[in-house]
VMD Tcl script that builds the backbone (N, CA, C; Angstrom):
set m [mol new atoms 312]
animate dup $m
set s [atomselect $m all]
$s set {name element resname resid chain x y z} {
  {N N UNK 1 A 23.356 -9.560 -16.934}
  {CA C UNK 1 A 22.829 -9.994 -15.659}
  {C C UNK 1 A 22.475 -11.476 -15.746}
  {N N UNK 2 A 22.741 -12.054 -14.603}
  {CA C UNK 2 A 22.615 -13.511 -14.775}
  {C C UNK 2 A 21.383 -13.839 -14.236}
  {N N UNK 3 A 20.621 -14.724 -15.112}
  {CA C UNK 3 A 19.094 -14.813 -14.424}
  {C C UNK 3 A 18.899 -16.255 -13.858}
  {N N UNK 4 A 18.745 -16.797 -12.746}
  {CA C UNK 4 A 17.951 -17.810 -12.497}
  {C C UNK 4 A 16.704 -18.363 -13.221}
  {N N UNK 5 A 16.546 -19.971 -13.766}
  {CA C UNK 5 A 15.438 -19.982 -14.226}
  {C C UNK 5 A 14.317 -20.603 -13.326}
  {N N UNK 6 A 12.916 -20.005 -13.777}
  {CA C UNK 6 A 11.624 -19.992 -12.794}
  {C C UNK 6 A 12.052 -21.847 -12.297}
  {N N UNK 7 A 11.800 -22.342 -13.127}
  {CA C UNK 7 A 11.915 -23.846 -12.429}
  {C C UNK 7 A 12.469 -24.438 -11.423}
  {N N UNK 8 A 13.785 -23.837 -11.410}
  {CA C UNK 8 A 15.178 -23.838 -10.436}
  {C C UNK 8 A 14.441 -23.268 -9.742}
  {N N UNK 9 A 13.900 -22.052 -9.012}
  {CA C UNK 9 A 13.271 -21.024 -8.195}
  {C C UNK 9 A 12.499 -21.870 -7.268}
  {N N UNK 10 A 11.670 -22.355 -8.268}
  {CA C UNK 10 A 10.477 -22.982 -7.322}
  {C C UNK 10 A 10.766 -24.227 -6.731}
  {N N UNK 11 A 12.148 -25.138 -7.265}
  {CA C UNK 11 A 12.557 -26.075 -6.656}
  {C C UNK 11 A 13.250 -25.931 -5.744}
  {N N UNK 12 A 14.395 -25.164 -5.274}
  {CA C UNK 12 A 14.645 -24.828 -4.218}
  {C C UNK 12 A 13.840 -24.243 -3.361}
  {N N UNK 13 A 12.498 -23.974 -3.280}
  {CA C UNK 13 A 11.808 -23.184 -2.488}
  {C C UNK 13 A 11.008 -24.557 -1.904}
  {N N UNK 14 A 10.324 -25.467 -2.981}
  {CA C UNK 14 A 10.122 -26.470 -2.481}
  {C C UNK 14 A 10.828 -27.631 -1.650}
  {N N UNK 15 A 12.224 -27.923 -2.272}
  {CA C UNK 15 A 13.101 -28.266 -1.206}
  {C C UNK 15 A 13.283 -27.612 0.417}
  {N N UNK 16 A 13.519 -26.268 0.421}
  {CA C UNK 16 A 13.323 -25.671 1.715}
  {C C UNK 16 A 12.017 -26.054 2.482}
  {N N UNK 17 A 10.860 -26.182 1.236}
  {CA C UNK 17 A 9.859 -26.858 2.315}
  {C C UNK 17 A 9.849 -27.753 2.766}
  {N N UNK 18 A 10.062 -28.502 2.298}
  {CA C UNK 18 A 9.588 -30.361 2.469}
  {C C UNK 18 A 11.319 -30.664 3.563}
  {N N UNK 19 A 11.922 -29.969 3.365}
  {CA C UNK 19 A 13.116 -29.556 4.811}
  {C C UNK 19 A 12.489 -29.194 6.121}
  {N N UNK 20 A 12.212 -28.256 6.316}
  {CA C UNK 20 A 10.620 -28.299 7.127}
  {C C UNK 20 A 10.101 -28.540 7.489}
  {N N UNK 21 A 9.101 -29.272 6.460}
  {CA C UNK 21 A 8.381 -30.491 6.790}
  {C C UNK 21 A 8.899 -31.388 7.486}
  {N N UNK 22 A 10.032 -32.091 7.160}
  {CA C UNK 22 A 10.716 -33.511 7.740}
  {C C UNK 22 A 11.224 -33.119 8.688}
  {N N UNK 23 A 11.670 -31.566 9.119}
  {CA C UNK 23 A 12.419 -31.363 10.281}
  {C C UNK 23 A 11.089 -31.175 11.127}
  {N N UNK 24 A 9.865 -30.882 10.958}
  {CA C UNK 24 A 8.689 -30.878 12.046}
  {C C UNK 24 A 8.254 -32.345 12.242}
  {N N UNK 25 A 8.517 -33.186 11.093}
  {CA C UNK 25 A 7.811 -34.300 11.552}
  {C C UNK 25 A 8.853 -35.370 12.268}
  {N N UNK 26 A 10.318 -35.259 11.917}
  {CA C UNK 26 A 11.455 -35.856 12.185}
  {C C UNK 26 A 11.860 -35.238 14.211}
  {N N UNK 27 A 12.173 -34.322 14.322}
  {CA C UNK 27 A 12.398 -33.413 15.427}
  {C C UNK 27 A 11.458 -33.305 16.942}
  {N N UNK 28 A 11.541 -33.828 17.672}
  {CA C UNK 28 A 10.691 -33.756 18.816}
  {C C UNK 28 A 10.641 -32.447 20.107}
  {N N UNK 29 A 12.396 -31.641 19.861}
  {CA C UNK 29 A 11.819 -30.637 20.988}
  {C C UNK 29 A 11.217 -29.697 20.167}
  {N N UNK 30 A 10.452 -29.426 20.453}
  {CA C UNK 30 A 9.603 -28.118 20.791}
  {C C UNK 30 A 9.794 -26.707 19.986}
  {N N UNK 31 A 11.474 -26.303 20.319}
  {CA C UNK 31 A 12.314 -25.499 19.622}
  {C C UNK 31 A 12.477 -25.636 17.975}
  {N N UNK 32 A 12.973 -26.878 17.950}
  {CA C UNK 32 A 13.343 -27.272 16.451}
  {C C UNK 32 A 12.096 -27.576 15.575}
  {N N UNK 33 A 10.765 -27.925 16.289}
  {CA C UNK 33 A 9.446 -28.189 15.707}
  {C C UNK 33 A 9.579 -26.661 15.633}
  {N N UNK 34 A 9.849 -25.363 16.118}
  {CA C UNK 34 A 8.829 -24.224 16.139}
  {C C UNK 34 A 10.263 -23.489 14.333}
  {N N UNK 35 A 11.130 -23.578 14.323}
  {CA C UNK 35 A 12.529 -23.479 13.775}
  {C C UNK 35 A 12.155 -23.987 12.329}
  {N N UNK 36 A 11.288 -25.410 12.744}
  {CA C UNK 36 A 11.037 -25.903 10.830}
  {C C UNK 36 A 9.775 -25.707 10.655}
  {N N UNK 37 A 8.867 -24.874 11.599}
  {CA C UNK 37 A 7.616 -23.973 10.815}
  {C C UNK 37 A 8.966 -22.824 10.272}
  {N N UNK 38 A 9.154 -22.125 11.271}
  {CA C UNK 38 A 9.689 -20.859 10.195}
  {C C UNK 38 A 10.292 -21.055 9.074}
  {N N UNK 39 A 10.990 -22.119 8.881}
  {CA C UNK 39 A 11.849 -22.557 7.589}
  {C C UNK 39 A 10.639 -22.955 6.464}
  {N N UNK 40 A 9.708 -23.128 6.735}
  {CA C UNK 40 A 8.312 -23.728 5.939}
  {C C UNK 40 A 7.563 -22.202 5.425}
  {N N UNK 41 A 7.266 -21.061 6.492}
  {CA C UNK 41 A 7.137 -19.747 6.206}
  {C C UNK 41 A 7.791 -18.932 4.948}
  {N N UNK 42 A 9.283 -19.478 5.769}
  {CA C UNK 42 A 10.188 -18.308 4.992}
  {C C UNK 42 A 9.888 -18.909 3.109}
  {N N UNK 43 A 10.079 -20.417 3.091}
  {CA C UNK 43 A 9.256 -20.919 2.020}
  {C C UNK 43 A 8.251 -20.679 1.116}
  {N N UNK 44 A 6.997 -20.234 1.861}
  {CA C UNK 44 A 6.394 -19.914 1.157}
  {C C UNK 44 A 6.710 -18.072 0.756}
  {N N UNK 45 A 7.648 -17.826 1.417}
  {CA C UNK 45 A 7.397 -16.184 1.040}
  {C C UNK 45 A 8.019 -16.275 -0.134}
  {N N UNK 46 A 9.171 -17.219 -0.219}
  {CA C UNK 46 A 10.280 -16.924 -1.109}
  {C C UNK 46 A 9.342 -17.650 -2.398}
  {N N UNK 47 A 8.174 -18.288 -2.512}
  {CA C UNK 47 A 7.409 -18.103 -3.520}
  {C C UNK 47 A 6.957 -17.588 -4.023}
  {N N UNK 48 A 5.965 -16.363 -3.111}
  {CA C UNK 48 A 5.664 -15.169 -3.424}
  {C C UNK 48 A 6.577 -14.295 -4.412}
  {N N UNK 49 A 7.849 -14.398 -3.315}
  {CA C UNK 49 A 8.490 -13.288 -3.987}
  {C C UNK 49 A 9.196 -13.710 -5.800}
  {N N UNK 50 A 9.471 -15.088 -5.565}
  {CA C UNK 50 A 9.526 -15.343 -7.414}
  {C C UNK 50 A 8.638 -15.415 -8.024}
  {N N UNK 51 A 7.228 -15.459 -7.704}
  {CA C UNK 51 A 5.893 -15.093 -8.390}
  {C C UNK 51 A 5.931 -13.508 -8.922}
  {N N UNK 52 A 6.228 -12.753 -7.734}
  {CA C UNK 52 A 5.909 -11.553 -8.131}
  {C C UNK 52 A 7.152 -10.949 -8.767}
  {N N UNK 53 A 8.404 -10.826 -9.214}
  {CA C UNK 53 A 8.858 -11.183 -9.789}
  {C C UNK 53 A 9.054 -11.941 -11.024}
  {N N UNK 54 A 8.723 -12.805 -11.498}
  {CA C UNK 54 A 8.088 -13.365 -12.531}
  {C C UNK 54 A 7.402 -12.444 -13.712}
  {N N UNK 55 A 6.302 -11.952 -12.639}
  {CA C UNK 55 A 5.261 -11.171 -13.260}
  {C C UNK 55 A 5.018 -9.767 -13.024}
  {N N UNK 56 A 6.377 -9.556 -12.783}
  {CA C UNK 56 A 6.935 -8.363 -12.329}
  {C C UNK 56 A 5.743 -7.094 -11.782}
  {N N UNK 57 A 5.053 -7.794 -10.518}
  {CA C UNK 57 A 4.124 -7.026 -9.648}
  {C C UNK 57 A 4.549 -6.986 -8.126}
  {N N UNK 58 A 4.113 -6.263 -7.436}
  {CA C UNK 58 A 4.881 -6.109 -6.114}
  {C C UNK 58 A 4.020 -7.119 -5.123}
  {N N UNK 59 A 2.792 -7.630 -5.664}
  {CA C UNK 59 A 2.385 -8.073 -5.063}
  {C C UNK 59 A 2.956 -9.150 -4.156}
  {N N UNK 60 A 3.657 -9.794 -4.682}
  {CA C UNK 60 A 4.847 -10.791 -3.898}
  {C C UNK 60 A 5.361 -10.543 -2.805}
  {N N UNK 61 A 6.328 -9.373 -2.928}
  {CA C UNK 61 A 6.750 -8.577 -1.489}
  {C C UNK 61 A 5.824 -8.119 -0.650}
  {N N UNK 62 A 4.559 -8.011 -0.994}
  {CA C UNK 62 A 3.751 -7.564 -0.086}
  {C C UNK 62 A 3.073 -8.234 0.888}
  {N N UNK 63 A 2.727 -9.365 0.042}
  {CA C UNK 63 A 2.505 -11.358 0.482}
  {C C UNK 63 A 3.634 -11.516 1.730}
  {N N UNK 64 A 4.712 -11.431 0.966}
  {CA C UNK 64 A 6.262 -11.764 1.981}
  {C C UNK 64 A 6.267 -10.288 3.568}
  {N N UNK 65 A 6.169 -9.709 2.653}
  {CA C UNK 65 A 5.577 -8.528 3.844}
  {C C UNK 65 A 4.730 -8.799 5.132}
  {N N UNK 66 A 3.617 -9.622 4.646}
  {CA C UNK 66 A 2.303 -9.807 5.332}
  {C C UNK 66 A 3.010 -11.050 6.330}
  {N N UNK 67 A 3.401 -12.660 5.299}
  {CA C UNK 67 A 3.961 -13.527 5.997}
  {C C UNK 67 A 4.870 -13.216 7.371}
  {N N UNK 68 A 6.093 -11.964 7.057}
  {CA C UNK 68 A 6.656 -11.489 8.414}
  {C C UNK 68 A 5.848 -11.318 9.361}
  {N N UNK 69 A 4.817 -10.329 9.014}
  {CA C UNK 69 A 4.096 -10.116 9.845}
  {C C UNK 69 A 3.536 -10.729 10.841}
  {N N UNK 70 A 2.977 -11.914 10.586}
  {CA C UNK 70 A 2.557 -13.631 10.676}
  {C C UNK 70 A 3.327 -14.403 11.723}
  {N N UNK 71 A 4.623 -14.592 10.654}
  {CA C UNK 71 A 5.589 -15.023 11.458}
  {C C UNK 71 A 6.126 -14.304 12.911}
  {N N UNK 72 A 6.013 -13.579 13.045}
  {CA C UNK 72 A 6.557 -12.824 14.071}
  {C C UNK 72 A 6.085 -12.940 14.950}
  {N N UNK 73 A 4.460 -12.715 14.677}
  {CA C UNK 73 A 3.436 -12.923 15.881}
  {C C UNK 73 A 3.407 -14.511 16.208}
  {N N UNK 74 A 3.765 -15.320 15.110}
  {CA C UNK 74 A 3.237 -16.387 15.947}
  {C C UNK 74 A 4.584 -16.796 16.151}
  {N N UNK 75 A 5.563 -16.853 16.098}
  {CA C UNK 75 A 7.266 -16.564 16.911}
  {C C UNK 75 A 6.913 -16.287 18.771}
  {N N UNK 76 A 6.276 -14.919 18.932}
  {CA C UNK 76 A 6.254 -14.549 19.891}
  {C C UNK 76 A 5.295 -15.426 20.995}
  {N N UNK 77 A 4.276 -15.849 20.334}
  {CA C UNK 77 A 3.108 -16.637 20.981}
  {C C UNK 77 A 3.830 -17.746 21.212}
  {N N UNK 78 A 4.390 -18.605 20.189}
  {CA C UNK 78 A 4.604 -19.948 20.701}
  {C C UNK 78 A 6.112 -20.012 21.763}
  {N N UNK 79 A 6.910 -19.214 21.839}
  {CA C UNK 79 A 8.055 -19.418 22.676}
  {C C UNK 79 A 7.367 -18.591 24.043}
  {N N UNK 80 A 6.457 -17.986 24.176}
  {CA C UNK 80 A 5.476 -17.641 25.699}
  {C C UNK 80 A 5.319 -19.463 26.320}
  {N N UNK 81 A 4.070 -19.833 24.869}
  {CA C UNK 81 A 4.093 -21.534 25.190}
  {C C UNK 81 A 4.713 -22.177 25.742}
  {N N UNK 82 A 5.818 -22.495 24.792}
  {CA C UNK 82 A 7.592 -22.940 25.061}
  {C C UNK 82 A 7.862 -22.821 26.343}
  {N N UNK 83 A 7.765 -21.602 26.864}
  {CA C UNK 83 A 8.004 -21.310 28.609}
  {C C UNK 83 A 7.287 -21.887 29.148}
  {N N UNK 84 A 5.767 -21.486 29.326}
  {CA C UNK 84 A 5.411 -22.309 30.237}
  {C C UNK 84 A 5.102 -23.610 29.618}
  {N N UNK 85 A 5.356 -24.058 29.059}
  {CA C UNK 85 A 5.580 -25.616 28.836}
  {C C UNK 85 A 6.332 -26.179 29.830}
  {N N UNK 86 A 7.643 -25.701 29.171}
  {CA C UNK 86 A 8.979 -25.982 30.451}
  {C C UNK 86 A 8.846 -25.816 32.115}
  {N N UNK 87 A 8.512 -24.675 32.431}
  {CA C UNK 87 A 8.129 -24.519 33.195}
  {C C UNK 87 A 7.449 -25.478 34.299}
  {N N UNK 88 A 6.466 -25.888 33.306}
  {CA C UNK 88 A 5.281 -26.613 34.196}
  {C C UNK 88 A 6.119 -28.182 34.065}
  {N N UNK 89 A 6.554 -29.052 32.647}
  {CA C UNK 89 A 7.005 -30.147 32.864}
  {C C UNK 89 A 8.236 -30.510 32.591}
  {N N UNK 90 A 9.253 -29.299 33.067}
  {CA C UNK 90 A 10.395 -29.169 32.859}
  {C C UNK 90 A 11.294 -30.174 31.710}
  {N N UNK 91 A 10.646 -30.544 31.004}
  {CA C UNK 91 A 10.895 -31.073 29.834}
  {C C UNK 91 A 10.438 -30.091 28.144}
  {N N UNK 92 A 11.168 -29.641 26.989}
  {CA C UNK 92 A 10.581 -29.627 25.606}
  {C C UNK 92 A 10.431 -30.815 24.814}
  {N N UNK 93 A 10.638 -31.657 25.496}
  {CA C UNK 93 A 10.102 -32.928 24.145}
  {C C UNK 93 A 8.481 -33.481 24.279}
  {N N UNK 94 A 7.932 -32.885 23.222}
  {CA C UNK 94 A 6.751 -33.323 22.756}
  {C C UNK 94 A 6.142 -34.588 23.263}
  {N N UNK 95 A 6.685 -35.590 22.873}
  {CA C UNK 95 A 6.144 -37.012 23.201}
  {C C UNK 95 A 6.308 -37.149 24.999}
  {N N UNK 96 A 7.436 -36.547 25.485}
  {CA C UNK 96 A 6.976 -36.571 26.966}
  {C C UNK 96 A 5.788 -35.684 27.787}
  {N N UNK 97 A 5.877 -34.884 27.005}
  {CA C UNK 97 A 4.820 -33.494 27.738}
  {C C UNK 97 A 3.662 -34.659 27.177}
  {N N UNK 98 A 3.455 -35.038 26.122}
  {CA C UNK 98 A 2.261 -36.089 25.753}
  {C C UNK 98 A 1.897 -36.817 26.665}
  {N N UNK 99 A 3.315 -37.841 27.454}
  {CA C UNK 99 A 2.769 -39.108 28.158}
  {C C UNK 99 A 2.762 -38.187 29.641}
  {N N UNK 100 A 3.397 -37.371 29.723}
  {CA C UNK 100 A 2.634 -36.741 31.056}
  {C C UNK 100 A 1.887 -35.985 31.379}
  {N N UNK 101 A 0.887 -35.826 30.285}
  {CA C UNK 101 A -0.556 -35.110 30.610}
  {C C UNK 101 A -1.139 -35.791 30.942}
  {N N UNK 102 A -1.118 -37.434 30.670}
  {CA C UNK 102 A -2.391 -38.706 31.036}
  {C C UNK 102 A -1.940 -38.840 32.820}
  {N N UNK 103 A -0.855 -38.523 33.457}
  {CA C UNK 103 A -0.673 -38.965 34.332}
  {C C UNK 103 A -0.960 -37.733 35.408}
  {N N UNK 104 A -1.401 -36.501 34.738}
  {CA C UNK 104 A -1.998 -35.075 35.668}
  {C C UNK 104 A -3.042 -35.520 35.786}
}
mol reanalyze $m
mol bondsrecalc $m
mol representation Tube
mol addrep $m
């Protein structure tokens, strides 16, 4: 069986984050800000899960378990947002919904 080593593990997991990261801080609609939280999520699960693994306890999957959980709900909450965002300033880009709250 071919094993991945822990180091490799955690660097690609960190890469996926800091992907993420730059895509939330790089990215202005709305969508793609909500797209590189989940990519930042799925991140940390996939830590969990080579932790627990590692140390061969389930606790990891259960972590990653919980994170779905998480994720899902706040999936559902923020694209409600998303709507009426749009809705109200028929725009998703951040920096405009910004400069047109000073002008409500």
């Amino acid at each position: 069986m071919l094993t991945v080593p822990l180091e490799t593990q955690i660097l690609f997991a960190g890469i996926l984050f800091f992907l993420g990261l730059i895509g939330l801080l790089v990215r202005r609609n709305m969508i793609f800000m909500l797209m590189s939280i989940e990519i930042m999520f799925n991140s940390a699960g996939l830590v969990f899960i080579i932790a627990g693994t590692h140390w061969k306890q389930p606790d990891g999957q259960v972590m990653f378990i919980f994170i779905l959980a998480v994720t899902a709900v706040e999936v559902s909450i923020a694209l409600a947002l998303i709507l009426q965002v749009y809705h109200h300033f028929k725009t998703l880009d951040s920096d405009a919904v910004n400069n047109l709250k000073d002008q409500n």
